[in-house]
Every structure is written in structure tokens, then in C-alpha cells.
C-alpha positions as CSV (number, residue, x, y, z in Angstrom):
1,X,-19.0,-3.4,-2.7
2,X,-17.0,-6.4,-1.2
3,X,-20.1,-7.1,0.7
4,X,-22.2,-7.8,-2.2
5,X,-22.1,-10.9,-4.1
6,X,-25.1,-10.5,-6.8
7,X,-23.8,-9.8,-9.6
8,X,-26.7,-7.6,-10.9
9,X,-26.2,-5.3,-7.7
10,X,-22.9,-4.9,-8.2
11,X,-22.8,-3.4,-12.2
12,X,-24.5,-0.6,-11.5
13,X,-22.3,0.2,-8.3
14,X,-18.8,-0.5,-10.1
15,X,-20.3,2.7,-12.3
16,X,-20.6,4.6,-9.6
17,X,-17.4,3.8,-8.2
18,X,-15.3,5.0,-11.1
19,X,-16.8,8.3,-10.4
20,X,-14.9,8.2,-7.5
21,X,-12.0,10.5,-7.2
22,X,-10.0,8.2,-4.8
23,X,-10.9,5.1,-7.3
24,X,-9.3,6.8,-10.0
25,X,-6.6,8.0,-8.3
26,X,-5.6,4.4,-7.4
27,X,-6.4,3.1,-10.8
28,X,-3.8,5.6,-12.0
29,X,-1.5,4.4,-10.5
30,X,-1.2,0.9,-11.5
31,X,0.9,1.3,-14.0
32,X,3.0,-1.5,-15.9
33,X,6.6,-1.3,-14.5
34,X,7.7,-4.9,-13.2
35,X,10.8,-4.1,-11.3
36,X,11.6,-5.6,-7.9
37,X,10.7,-1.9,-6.6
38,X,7.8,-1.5,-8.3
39,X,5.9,-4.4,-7.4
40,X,6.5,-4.6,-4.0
41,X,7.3,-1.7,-1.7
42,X,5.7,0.8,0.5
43,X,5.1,3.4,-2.1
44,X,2.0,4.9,-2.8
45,X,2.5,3.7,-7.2
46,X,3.8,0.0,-5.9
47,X,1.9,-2.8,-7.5
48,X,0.9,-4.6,-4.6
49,X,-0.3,-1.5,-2.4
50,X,-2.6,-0.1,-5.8
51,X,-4.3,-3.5,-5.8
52,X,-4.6,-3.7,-2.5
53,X,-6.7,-0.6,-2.2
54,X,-8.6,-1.5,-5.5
55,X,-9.7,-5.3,-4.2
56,X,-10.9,-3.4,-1.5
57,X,-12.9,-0.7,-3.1
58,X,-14.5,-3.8,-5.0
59,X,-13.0,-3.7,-8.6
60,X,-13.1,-6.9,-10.0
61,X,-12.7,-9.0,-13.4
62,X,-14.9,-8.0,-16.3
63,X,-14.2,-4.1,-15.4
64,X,-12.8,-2.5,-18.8
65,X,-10.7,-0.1,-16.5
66,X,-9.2,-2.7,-14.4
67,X,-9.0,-5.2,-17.3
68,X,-6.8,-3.5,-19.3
69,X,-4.8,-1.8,-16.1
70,X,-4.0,-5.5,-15.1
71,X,-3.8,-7.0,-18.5
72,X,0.4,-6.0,-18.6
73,X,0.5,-7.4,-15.1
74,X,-1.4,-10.6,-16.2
75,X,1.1,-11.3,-19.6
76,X,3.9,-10.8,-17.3
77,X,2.8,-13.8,-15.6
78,X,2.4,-15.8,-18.3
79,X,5.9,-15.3,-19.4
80,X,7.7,-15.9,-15.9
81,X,6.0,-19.3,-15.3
82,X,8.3,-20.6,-17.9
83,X,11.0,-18.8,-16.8
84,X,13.4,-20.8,-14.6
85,X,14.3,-19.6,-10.8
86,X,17.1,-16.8,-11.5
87,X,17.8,-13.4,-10.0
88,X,16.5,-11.7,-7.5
89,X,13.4,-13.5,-5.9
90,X,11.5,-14.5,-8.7
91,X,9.0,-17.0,-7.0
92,X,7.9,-14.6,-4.3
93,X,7.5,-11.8,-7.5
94,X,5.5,-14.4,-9.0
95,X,3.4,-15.4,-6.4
96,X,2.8,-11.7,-4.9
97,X,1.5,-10.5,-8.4
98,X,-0.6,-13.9,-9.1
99,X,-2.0,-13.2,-5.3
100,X,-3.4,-9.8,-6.3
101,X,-4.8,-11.1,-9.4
102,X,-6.7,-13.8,-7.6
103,X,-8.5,-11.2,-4.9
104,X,-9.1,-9.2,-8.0
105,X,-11.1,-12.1,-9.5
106,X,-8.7,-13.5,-12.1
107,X,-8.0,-16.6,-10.5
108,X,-8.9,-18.8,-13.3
109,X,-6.6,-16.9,-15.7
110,X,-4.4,-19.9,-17.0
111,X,-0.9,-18.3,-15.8
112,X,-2.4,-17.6,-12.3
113,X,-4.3,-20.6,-11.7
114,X,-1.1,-22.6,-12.4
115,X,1.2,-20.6,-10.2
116,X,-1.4,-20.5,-7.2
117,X,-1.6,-24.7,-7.3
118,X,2.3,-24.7,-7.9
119,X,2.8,-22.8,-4.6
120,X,-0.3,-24.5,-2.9
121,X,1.7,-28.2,-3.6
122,X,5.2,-27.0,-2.7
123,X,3.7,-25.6,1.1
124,X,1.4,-28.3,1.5
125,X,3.9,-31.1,1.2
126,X,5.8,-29.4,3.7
127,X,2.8,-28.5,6.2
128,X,0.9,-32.1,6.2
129,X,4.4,-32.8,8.3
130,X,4.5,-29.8,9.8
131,X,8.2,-30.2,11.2
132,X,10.0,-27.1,12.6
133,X,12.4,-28.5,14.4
134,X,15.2,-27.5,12.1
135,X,14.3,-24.1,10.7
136,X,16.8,-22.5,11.7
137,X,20.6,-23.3,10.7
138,X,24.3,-22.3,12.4
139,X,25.5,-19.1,10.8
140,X,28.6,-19.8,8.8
141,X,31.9,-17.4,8.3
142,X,30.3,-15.2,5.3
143,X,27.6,-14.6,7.4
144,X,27.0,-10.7,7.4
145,X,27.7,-9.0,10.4
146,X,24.4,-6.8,9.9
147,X,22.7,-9.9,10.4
148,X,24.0,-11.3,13.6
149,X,21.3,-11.1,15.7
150,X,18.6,-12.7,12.5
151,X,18.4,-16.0,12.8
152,X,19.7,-18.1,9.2
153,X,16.7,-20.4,7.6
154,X,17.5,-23.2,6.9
155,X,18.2,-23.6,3.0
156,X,16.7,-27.3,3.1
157,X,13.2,-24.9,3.3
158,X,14.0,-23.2,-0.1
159,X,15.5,-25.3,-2.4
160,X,15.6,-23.3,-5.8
161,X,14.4,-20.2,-4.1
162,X,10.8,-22.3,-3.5
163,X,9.9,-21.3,-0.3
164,X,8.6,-24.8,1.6
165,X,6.7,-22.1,4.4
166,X,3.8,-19.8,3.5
167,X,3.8,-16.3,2.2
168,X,1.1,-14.1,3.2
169,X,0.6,-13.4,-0.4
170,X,0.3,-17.3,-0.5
171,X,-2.5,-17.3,2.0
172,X,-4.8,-14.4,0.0
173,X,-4.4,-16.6,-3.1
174,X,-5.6,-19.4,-1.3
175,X,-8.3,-18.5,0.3
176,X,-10.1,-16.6,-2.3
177,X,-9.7,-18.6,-5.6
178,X,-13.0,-20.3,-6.1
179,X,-11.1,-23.0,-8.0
180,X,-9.5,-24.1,-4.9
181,X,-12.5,-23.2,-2.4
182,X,-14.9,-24.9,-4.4
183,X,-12.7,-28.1,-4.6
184,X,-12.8,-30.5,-1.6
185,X,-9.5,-31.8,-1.8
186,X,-7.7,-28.6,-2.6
187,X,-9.8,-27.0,0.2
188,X,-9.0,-29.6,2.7
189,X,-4.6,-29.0,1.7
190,X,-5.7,-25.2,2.4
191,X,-7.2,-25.9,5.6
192,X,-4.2,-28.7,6.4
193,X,-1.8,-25.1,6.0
194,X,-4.2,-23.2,7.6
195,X,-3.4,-25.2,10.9
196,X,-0.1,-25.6,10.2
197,X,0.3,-22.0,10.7
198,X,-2.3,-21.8,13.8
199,X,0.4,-24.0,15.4
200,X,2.0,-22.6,18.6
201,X,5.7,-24.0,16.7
202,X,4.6,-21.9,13.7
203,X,3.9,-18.7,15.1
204,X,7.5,-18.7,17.5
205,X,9.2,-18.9,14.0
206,X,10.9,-15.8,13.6
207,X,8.8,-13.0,12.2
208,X,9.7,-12.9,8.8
209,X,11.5,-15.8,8.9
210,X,14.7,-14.5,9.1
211,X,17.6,-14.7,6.4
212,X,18.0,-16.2,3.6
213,X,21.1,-17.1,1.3
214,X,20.3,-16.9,-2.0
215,X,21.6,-18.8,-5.0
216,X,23.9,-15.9,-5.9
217,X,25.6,-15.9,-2.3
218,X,24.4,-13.2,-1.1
219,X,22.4,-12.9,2.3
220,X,18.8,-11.3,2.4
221,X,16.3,-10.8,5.0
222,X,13.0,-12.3,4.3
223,X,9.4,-11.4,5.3
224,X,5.6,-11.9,4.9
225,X,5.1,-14.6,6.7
226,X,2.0,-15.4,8.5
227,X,2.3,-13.9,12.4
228,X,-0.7,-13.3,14.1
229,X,-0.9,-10.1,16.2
230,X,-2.0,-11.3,19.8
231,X,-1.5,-15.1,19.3
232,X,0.5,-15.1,22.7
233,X,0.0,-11.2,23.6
234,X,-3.2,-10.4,25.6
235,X,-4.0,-7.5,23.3
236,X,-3.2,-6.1,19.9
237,X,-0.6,-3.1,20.0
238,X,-1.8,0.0,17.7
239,X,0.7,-0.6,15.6
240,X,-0.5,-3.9,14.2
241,X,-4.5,-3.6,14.6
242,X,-4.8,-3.0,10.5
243,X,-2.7,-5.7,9.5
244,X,-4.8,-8.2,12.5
245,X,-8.1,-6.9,10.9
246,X,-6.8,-8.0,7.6
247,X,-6.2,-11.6,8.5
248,X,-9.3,-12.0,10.5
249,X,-10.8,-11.3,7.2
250,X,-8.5,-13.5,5.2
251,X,-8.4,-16.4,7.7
252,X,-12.2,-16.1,8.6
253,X,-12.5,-17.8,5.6
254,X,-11.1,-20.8,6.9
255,X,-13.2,-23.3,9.0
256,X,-9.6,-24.3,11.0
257,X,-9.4,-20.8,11.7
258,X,-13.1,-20.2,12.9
259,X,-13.0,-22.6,15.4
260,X,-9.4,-21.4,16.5
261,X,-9.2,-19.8,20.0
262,X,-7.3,-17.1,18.9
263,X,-9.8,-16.4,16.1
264,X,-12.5,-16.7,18.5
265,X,-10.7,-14.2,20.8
266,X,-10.1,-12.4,18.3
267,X,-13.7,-12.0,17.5
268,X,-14.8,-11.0,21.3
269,X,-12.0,-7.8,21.2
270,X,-13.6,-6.5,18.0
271,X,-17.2,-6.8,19.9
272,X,-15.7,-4.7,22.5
273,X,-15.9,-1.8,19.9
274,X,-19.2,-2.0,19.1
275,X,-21.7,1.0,20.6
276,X,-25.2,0.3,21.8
277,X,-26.5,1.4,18.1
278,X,-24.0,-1.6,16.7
279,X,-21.5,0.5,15.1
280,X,-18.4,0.5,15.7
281,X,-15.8,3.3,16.1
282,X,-12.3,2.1,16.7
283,X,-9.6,4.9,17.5
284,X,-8.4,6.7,14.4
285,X,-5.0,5.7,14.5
286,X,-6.0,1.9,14.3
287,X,-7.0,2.3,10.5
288,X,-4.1,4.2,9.1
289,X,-3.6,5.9,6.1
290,X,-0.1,6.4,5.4
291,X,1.8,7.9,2.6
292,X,4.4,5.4,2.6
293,X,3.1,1.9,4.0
294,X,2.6,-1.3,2.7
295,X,-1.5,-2.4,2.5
296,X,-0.9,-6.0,3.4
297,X,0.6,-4.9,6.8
298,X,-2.6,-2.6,7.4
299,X,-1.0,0.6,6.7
300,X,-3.4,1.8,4.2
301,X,-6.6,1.6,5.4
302,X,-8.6,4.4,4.5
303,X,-11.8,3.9,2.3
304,X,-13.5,7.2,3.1
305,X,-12.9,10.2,0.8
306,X,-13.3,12.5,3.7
307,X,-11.6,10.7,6.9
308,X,-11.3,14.0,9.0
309,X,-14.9,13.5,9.7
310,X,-15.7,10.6,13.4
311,X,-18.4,9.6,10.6
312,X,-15.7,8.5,8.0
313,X,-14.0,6.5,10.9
314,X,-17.2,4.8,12.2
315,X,-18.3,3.9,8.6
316,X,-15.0,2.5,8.1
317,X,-14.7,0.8,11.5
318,X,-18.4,-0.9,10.9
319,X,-17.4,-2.2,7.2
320,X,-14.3,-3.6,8.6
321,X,-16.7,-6.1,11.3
322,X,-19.1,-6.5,9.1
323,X,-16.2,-7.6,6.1
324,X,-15.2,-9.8,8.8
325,X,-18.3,-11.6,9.6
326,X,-19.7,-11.6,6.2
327,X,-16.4,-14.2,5.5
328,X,-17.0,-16.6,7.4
329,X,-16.0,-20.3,6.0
């Protein structure tokens, strides 16, 4: 589905695909709860994992199933942009649900379009400078102990719990709302971020970040940045070959990124794969399918219904190339 882009092709497939036992199990489980656990987690019923799976089944905008499944998630947006910057993280909660909605095709929703340019503004004042220098901070007597060994951000980079660096939620908003692709100058601040994290000063930031101390006191450890598996490793690890072949196909979007060496490399490993009939079978544990995993970090991979089968694998293995080429910026 994702590799189709006439809109009289795809109508008669979205039909098909609500036949689909595994489509309807996912749509079942977006359900409207809005708490810090149940948008974002590594549970099967989490917010960000159910649209994860449904982007990439091809469920978009103008679907009555996933209109009124999202349509809770879509007022609740509308509400917080008002809201001011209290309690537990409310501009990542913010910008992970408007992130979703943008790969989903509601990018020009008025509540989502406004958060996606308030975020792409507050990191691209920051990039265009692109100083690291002082990320990091001393750690002060409060400092938990459990932290010792996470380096503290510096608070200068989140000043009312806006996060100055980029969120990979950030990035998938970016780089698939037409509003901002199909703008020169918006596209050309994206593509100034998009080398920003490229950067070899970028990507030794701490994975993650490190910790934060929020406006309450209290120490957290932050996450989601942008690190790219095998930036300064000569291979990609098992581990994190889901969550690389996700940001090839996020960042292949990206002319900065295309022309990139480690794109580029990145590119030749994946040929590596390929048989002499051009499909592609990459080991079974390199497209997971876990029961508790988060689908950003390439845990939930699985499109097949039956993945016991090598066919299953291979079909999934050739989509993921060909998902990957057919992005390109």
C-alpha cells in the first residue's frame, strides 16, 4: 500500500485491507486513553506502536475506520496546543501524537499543522548554529545517584520543557508533511536539521540525550533522539537493524541524507542481501516482531500474517528495499 501513490489504486486496496485479520486487530487497539502510558510505551495497545503498525499497513486520512479511531486523538490535540507546558512532558506528548497523525495523512489538520511548524522553528533556530559544545552540564548535589554514570543536558537546550535538539518523532513529522515538503523554505530548515544531525558532533551526543531536570525538580532520563546505527561502527548489530531500516526510509527522504556517506553505505549493506532473482531475504531475527517493543525502534516489524513461512520473511525483506528506494528525495 505505502508503495502506491494513485489514489484510484489505493480505494479499492484499503477495502481489502480491512478484511485483514491483523488490520483489525491493530485498529482495535487504538483506543482513546491519553495517559503518559498509554501513548507512549512498548505495549502492544500503546498509541504510538498501533499507528505505527497502521501507517505501515497503509491506512490513511479519508478511511471511516481510521477517521473516527484517530478523531479522539486528533481533539486531544487541539486542546493541548493551548495548554501551557505543565506536568509530565507535555511537548514531547504533543509532538509524538501530532507525528503519528502526519504519517497517517492528517498533516494539514489545523492542531497538527501548528504543532509540527512550532517544533520545526524551536530545532531549527537551534541547528542553523549547530553548537554542541555545551550540551552537557556538571551534575549538581540533587543529582540522583541512579544517574551517575548519565550525562546531565544542559537545561539552556530545554527551556520550558522545549526541547532545542530533535526528537525522532520530530523527524517523521517532518519529513512526511506535504505542507513542509512542498514548501521550499520550510524544506530547505528541514534539510538544514537534517545535517545537523548527520554531523559527526551530533551523533557522539549521548544516545538519548541523557537526563533531564524538569521544571518540577525531579531528574528524568530522556530518549528518541536521532542515532544512526553504524554511523561510526562498520556494521549494524542485530539488535538495531529494524530501527536502521526505519530511518533509511525516513531520512531517504532527505536530499542531505542521500548524498551522505553513511546513507550511501548504508545503501550498499542492504544490496548485499539481495539474491540473484533481486529479492531479498534478510535473517529472521532482523525484522522482529515482539510482544512488547516499541515500533519506532524496529521492534515490530512484522507485516505478514503468516511469518513462520521463509516466504513471509522474503516478502517482507523485499518491501522493506523497495520502501526504501521508492523514498528517495
Amino acid at each position: 500500500m505505502e508503495l502506491l501513490h494513485e489514489e484510484n489504486k489505493r480505494k479499492p486496496l484499503e477495502k481489502e485491507l480491512l478484511c485483514s485479520g491483523l488490520v483489525r486487530f491493530w485498529l482495535d487497539n487504538l483506543k482513546p486513553s491519553f495517559g503518559r502510558n498509554a501513548l507512549h510505551g512498548a505495549k502492544t495497545e500503546n498509541y504510538e506502536n498501533v499507528m505505527g503498525k497502521l501507517f505501515e499497513f497503509g491506512l490513511r486520512k479519508r478511511n471511516p475506520a481510521l477517521d473516527s479511531r484517530t478523531a479522539p486523538f486528533r481533539e486531544w490535540l487541539e486542546q493541548q496546543i493551548g495548554l501551557s507546558n505543565e506536568g509530565y512532558f507535555p511537548v514531547f506528548y504533543r509532538t509524538l501524537v501530532a507525528a503519528f497523525l502526519v504519517l497517517t495523512g492528517y498533516a494539514d489538520d489545523g492542531a497538527v499543522k501548528d504543532w509540527v511548524l512550532r517544533r520545526l522553528e524551536t530545532i531549527y533556530a537551534f541547528a542553523k548554529e549547530g553548537n554542541l559544545k555545551k550540551a552537557y552540564v556538571p551534575q549538581n548535589s540533587s543529582f540522583p545517584r541512579a544517574f551517575r554514570n548519565t550525562p546531565l543536558l544542559n537545561p539552556e537546550l530545554y527551556p520550558n520543557d522545549e526541547l532545542k535538539l530533535p526528537w525522532i518523532h520530530d523527524m517523521n513529522a517532518f519529513l512526511y508533511a506535504p505542507f513542509i515538503l512542498e514548501d521550499a523554505k520550510l524544506r530547505a530548515k528541514v534539510e538544514t536539521i537534517v545535517k545537523f544531525i548527520l554531523n559527526p558532533e551530533y551523533q557522539k551526543l549521548r544516545s538519548g540525550y541523557g537526563v533531564v531536570r524538569h521544571q518540577s525538580g525531579r531528574y528524568y532520563a530522556m530518549g528518541w533522539s536521532v542515532h544512526l546505527p553504524a554511523y561510526f561502527e562498520p556494521d549494524v548489530s542485530a539488535r538495531d537493524f529494524g530501527r536502521w531500516l526505519l530511518l533509511l526510509r525516513l531520512l531517504g527522504r532527505s536530499k542531505a541524507a542521500e548524498e551522505h556517506i553513511w546513507y550511501k553505505r548504508s545503501i550498499e549493506t542492504l544490496n548485499q542481501f539481495k539474491n540473484e532473482d533481486g529479492l531479498i531475504g534478510f535473517p529472521r531475527e532482523f525484522l522482529p516482531e515482539k510482544r512488547s517493543g516499541c515500533w519506532v525502534l524496529g521492534h515490530r516489524m512484522g507485516l505478514e500474517e503468516n511469518r513462520r513461512v521463509r516466504k513471509a520473511i522474503i516478502c517482507e525483506s523485499t518491501f522493506r528495499l523497495l520502501e526504501i528506494i521508492s523514498q528517495s528525495a
